[in-house]
C-alpha positions as CSV (number, residue, x, y, z in Angstrom):
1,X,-8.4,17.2,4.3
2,X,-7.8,15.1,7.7
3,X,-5.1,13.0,8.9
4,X,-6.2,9.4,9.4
5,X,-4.6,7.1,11.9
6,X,-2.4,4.5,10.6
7,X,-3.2,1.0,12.0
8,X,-0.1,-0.7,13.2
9,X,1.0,-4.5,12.3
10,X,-1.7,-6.5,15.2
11,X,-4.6,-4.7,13.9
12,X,-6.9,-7.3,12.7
13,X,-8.1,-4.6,9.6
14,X,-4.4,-5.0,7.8
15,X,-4.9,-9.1,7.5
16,X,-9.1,-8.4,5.8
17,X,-9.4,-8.4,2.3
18,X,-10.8,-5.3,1.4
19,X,-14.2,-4.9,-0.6
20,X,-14.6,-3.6,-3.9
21,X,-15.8,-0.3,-4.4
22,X,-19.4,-0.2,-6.2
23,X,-19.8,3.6,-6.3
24,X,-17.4,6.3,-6.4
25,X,-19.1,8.9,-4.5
26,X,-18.4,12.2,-2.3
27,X,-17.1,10.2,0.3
28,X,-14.7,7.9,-1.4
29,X,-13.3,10.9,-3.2
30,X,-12.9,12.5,0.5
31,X,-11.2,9.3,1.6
32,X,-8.6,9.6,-1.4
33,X,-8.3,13.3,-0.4
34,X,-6.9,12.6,3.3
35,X,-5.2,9.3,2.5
36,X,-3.2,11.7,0.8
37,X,-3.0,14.3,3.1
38,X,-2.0,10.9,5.5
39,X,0.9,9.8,3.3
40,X,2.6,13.3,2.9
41,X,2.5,14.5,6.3
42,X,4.1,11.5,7.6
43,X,6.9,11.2,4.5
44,X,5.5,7.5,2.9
45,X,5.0,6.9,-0.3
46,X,1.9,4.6,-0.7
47,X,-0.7,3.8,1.9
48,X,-4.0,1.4,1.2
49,X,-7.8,1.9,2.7
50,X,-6.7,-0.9,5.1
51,X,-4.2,1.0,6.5
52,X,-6.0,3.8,7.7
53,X,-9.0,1.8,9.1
54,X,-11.0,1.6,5.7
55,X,-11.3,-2.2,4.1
56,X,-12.4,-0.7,0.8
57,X,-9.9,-1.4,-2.4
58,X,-8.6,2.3,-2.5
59,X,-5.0,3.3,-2.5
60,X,-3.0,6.7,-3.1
61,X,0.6,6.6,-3.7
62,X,2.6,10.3,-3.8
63,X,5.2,10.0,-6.9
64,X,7.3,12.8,-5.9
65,X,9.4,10.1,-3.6
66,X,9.4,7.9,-6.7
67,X,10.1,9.8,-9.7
68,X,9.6,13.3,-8.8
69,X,5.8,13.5,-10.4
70,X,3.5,16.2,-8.6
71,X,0.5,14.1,-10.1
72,X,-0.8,11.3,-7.0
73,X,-1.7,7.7,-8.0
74,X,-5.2,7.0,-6.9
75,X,-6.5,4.0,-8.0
76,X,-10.2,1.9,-7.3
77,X,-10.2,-1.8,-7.6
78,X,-7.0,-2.1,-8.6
79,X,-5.9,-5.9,-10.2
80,X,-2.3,-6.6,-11.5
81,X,-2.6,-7.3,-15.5
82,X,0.6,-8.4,-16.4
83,X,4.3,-8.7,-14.3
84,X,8.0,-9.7,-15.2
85,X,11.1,-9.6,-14.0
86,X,12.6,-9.7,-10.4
87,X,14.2,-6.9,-8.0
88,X,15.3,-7.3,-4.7
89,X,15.4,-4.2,-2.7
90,X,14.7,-3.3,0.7
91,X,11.2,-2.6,1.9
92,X,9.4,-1.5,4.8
93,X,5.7,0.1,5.6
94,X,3.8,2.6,7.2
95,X,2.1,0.0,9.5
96,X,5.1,-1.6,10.3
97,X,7.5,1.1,11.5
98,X,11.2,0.3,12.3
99,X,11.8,-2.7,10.4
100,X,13.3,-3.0,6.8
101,X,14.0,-6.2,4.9
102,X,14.9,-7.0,1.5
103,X,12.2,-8.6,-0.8
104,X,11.9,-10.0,-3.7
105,X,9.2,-8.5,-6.5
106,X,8.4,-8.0,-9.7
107,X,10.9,-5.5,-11.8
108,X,8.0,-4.2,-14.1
109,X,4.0,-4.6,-13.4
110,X,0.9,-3.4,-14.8
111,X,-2.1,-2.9,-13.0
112,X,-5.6,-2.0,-14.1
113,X,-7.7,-0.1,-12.1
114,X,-10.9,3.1,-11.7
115,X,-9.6,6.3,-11.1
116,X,-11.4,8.8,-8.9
117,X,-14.1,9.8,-12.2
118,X,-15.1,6.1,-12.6
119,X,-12.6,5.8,-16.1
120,X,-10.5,2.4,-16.6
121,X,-6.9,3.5,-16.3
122,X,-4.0,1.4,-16.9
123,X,-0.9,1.9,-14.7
124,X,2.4,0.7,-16.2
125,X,5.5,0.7,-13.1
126,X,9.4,-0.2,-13.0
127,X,11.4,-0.5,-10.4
128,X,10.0,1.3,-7.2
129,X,6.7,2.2,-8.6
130,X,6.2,-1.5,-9.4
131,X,7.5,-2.5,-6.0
132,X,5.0,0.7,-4.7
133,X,1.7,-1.1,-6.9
134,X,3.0,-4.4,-5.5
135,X,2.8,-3.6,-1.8
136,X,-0.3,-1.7,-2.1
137,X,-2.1,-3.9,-3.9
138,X,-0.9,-6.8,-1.2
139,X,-2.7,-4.6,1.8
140,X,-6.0,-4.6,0.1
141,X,-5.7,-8.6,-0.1
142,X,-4.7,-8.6,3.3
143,X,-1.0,-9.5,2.7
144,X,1.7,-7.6,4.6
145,X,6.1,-7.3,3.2
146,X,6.8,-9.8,5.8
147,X,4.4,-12.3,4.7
148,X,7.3,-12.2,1.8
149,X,10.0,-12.7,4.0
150,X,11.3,-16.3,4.8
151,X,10.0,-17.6,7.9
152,X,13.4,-17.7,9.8
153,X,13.4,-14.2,8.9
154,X,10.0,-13.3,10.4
155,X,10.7,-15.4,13.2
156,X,13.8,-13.3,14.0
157,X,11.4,-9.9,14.1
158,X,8.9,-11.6,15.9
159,X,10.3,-9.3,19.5
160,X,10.3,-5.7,16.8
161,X,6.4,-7.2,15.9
162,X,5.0,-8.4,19.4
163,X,6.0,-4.8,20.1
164,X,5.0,-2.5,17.4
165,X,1.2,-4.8,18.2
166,X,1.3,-3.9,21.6
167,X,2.0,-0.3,21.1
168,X,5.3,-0.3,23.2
């Protein structure tokens, strides 16, 4: 297992939509492997294929943040089935480091998806695992938390952004 490097808010791979994964092979299952690896050693709970340099539709999420589960979420071509509900609760991400603002998102979600054998798994998530599907499943469309925020709001980051892009 590797670390990956995180790409940073500015790095034009967070805004792609990532491609669907055709086969599930050695090295997608090696790619789950260190995403994982990625998201523990640096204390996050989710992190997407975009996010370490990989447009692919992959994403890990480590549950013991969330609700104490040993057992990773991995999940392949993941699409949201069915939402309800509303939560507002601060959020912030990997690839944006520093900042934390309150959004708005579903309270309950579930999201179908290929887990690492290739088998249709259903995901059912309240609360922060919902919010955790949410925001993963926004990074493989290319969609980061702010994009959720108002634009007075993003406008008021814009000096944390500009330098969180430029590496300062």
């Amino acid at each position: 297992m590797a670390i990956l490097k995180l790409r940073k808010y500015g790095d034009p791979i967070l805004r792609k939509k990532a491609e669907e994964i055709k086969v599930i092979d050695e090295e997608i299952k090696n790619l789950a492997s260190d995403m994982l690896a990625t998201v523990k050693s640096i204390g996050g709970i989710g992190l997407a294929g975009n996010q370490v340099g990989v447009a692919k539709r992959i994403f890990v999420i480590d549950r013991t943040h969330i609700d104490g589960e040993e057992e990773p979420i991995i999940l392949i071509n993941p699409e949201l089935v069915e939402f309800s509900g509303n939560q507002v609760i601060e959020e912030g991400c990997l690839s944006a480091p520093g900042i934390y603002e309150d959004v708005t998102r579903a309270q309950k979600v579930r999201v179908r998806a290929l887990n690492l054998e290739g088998k249709k798994v259903e995901i059912e998530g309240e609360r922060l695992l919902s919010r955790a599907l949410l925001h993963e499943i926004d990074h493989l469309n290319g969609v980061l938390f702010i994009d959720h925020l108002s634009t007075i709001k993003r406008k008021l980051l814009g000096k944390k952004l500009r330098k969180i892009s430029t590496g300062g």
